[in-house]
N, C-alpha and C positions, 0 to 999 in steps of 0.2 A: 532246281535253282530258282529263286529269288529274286524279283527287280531290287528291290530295298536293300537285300542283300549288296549286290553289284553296288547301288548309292553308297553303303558304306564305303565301298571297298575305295572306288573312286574321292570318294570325299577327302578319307584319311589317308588316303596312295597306300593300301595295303598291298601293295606288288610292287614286282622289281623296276625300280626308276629308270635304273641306268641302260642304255643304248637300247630304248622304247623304237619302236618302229609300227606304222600302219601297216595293213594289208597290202600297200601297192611298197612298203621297204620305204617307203620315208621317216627320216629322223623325227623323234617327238620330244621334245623338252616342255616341262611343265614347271609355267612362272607359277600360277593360280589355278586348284580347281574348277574355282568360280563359289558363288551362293547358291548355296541348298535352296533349291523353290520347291515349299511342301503345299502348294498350291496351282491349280491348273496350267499349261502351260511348259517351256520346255525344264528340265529338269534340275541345270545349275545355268546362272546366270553369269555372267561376263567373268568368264574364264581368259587367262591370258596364255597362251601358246605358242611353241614356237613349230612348225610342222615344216621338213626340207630346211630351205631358205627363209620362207616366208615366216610375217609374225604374224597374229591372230588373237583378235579379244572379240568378243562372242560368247554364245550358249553351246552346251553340251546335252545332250542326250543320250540316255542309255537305257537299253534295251536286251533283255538276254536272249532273243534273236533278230537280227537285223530287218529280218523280214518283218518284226513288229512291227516296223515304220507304217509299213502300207498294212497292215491289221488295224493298227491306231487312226491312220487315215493321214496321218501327219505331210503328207503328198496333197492335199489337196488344202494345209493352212500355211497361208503367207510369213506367221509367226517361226516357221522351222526355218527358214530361208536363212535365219539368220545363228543356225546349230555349223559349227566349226569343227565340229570332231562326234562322229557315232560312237558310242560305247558301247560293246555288245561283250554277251559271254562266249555267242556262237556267231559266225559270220557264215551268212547264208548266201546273201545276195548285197548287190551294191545298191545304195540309195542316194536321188539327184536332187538339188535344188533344183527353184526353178526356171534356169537357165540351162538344166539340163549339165553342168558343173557335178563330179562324183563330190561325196562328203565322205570326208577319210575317216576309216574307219580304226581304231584300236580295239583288238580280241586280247578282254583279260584274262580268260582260260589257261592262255601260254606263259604267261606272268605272275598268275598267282602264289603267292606262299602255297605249297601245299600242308603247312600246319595250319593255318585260314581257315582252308578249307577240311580237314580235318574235324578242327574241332567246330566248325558252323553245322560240319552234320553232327556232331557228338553233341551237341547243343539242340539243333531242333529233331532230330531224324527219330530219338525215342520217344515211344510211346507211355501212355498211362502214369506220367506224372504228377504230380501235383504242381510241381513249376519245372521248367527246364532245367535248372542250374543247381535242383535236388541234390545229385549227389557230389557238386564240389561246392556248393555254397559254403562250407566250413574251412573252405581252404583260400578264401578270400582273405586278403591282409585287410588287416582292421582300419590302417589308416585311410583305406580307398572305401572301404565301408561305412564310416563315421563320415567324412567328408560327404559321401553320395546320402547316409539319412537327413544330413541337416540340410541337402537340395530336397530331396523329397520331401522334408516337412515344411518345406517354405512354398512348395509344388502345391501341398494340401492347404497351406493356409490362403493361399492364392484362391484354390477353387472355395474355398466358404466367403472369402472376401465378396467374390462375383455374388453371388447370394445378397450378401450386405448393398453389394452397388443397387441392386433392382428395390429394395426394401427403403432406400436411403432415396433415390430416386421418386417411388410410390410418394413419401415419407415429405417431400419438398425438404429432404435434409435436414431432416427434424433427427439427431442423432441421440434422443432420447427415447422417442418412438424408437426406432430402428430397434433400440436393445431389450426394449420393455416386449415386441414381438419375438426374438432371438430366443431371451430370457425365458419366455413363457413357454414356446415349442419347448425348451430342452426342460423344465421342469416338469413338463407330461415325459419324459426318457422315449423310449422307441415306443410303448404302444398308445401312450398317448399323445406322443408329440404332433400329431398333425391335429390333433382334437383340439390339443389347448393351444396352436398356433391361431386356428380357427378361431378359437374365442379372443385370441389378441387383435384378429384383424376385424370383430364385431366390434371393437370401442374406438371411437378415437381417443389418440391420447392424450387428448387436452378433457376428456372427462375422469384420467387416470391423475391429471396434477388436481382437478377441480374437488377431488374422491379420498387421495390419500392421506389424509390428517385425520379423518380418522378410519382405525383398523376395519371394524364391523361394516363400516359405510362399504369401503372398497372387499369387502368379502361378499356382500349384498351383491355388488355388480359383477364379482366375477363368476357365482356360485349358480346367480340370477342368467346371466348368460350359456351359462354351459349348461343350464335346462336341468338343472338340481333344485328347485325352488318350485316342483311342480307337484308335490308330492302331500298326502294329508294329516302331517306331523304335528305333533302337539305340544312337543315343548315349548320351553321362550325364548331358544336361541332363534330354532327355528321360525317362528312365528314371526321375530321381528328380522330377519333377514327377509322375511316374506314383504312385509308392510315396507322397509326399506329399499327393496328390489323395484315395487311396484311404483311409490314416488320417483326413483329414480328413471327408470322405462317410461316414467310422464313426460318426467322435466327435459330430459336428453332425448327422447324421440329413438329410443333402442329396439331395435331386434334380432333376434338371433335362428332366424329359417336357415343361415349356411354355415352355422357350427355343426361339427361332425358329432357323432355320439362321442362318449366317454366309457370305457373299460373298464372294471373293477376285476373281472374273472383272472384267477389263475396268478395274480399280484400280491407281491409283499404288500401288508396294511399298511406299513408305512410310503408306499408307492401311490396309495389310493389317492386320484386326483381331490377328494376331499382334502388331505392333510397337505397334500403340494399346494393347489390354489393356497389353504390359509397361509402356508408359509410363503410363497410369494406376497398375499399382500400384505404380510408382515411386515419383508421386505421392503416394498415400497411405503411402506407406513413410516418404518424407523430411515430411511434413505431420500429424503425430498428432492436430491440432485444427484442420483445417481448413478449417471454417466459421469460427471466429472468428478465425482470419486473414484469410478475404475480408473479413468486415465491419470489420473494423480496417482495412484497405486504401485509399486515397480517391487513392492515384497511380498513372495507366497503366501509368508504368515501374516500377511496384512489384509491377505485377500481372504485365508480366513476367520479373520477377525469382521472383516467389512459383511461377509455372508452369515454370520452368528446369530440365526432368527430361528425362534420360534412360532408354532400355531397361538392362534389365539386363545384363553382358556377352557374352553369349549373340548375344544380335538385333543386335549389331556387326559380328559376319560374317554375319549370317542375316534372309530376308521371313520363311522357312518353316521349319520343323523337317527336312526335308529337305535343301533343298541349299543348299551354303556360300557366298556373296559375299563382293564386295571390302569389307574394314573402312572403315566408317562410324561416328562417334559419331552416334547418332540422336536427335537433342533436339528439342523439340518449337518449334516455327518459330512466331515472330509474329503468321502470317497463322492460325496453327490457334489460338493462345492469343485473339487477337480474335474466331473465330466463338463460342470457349468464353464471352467477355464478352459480348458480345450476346444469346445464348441460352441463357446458365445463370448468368452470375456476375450481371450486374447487374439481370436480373428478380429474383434470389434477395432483392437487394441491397434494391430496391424493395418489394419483399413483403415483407422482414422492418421495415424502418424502418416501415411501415404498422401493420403487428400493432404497434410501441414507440410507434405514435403519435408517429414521427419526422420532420423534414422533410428529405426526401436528394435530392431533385429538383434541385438546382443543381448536387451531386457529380455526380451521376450525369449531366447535361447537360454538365461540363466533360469526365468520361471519355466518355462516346458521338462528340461531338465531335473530340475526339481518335487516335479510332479509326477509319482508312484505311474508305475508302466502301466497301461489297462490288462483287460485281458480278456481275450477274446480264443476262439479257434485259428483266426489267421496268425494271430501272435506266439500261441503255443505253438502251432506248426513250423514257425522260424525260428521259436527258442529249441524246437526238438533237433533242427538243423545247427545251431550253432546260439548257444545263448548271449542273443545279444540285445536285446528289448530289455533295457532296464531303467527308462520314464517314459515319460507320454510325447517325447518328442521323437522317440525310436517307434513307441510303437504308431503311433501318427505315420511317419515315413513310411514304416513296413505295410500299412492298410492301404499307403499311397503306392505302395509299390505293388503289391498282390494286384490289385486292384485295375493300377492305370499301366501296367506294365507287363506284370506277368500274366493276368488273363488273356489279354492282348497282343501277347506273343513279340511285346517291341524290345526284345532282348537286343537290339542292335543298335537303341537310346538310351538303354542302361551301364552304368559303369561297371556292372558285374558282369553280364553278357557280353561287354570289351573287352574288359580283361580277359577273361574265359578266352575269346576268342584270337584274342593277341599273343598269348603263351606261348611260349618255346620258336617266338619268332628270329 
């Protein structure tokens, strides 16, 4: 048994209400559980009670055996003095304020649903899963399922927002910066996104507005930065990114000791932070205020319209500085402009209508929606259970879920692990 367990049970009165009795046979009527405290201290706060005769508002404490009190030590802090009711699964022993006064105790053992309890162990007690709720997750109704993803995806967009607060913070609230560092992490994807976040935090961005008018200027500093400009190349692109690099590292006082290396092994060419940096500072070449065109923004195909950039002419025949391929226009593909909305544009999005005291949560649930499901292994593995990731705002939730719930084993915060566990009550 479970303390967290027991909290549920107490929280949502998952046992029999009617003619409740303590250990000593006194009557228990409950006006209020009290507040869930998921922080130190006793465990629901100012519960209202009626116990006997008497009424009672106070805290509650629960423990799945009463003897935990003096395990916990809770006998020796002045803060329990004021617990009005023990909660145990097992009642062991009596426990006193400290006037030496018993605290009455309710045993939910005798009380319980025994479907609860049932399905709490059908739920945690097997082994070798891959999430607990494996083999009925398909037997969830949809409407308790689409309601719990668009919490979870608001759960997810919350945690990248935090990200945003520290960066906007850094930033002295410079919410252009903020997105030109966002922007740049996810254009390196997973193996080079801490590379090229790195190279975001080597510039200020005020040498990013000073740079963008024109393209090769701002290819010079981001190329020149991420330690590509170091090499004994003879063409004229390269040559004059070289000679541009170096006035630039004059004028601005730039270095770059705590950019991390850059990856090419084992990457699509078109992945190659060569053709990414050019296409970002395309980017910022054709977009001079390009935060307040995201936020003006509220249509998909607007957004990719607003992302429709190509390399410079250079990376049309070329991954590398090196050697020459077949001519390609290199533009930046739907599937790459969608992971950029997922995890830079409309957290930004969300974060900023927050700080204006805005509401964007329906824009932003009509674009998430609209935007093709990722795909991943956590994603396949709950489309195998029940196919239901079909955009980025499911599969958003369902990452949120694997992740902050089902690794975690907090099936008892989840509205599937409720369910589950409320059945055939």
């Amino acid at each position: 048994m479970q303390e967290d367990f027991l909290h549920y049970i107490w929280k949502h009165k998952k046992f029999l209400t009617a003619n409740l009795k303590t250990e000593t046979e006194e009557s228990v009527f409950i006006t209020s559980v009290g507040q869930h405290n998921l922080n130190a201290g006793t465990d629901f706060f100012n519960a209202q009670l009626k116990i006997g005769n008497q009424v009672w508002a106070g805290n509650v404490e629960i423990h799945v055996k009463s003897s935990d009190w003096f395990l916990h030590n809770h006998e020796k802090d002045e803060a329990y003095d004021n617990v009005i009711l023990h909660v145990v699964w097992e009642h062991d022993t009596e426990v006193f304020r400290k006037d030496n006064t018993v605290i009455s105790t309710l045993v939910l053992k005798n009380i319980l649903e025994s479907s609860i309890l049932n399905n709490y162990k059908s739920l945690f007690l097997k082994q070798n899963k891959w999430i607990n709720c494996e083999n009925d997750f398909a037997s969830i109704d949809s409407f308790i399922l689409n309601n719990w993803m668009e919490r979870l995806y608001f759960e997810r967009l919350q945690r990248k927002a935090e990200t945003i607060e520290v960066l906007l913070k850094d930033s002295k609230n410079d919410w252009e910066a903020v997105l030109f560092k966002m922007l740049t992490k996810n254009f390196g994807l997973k193996v080079n996104g801490e590379s090229f976040f790195s190279i975001a935090q080597s510039i200020d961005f005020s040498i990013i507005r000073k740079t963008q008018s024109k393209q090769e200027t701002l290819e010079a500093l981001l190329f020149g930065q991420a330690g590509l400009l170091e090499q004994d190349f003879q063409n004229g692109y390269y040559l004059n990114l070289v000679k541009e690099y170096r006035f630039l590292k004059q004028k601005f006082i730039l270095e770059n000791k705590q950019v991390l290396p850059l990856y090419f092994f084992r990457l699509r060419p078109l992945n190659f932070p060569t053709i990414r940096l050019s296409q970002l500072a395309s980017l910022y070449n054709t977009h001079q205020n390009l935060f307040s065109k995201i936020i003006e923004t509220s249509d998909l195909d607007d957004f990719y319209d607003l992302f429709k950039v190509l390399t410079s002419v250079f990376w049309e025949t070329h991954y590398t500085f090196q050697k020459e391929s077949k001519a390609s226009k290199k533009i930046l593909s739907k599937s790459f402009i969608d992971l950029l909305l997922i995890n830079t544009i409309l957290p930004i999005k969300f974060c900023y209508a927050k700080h204006k005291g805005e509401e964007v949560e329906t824009n932003i649930i009509k674009i998430a929606s609209a935007i093709t499901s990722e795909k991943n292994s956590i994603i396949d593995a709950f489309n195998n259970l029940k196919k239901i990731s079909k955009s980025s705002l499911e599969s958003q939730a369902l990452i949120q879920l694997k992740t902050e719930y089902c690794n975690k084993n907090k099936c008892l915060k989840c509205a599937i692990g409720n369910t589950l566990i409320s059945r055939n009550i």
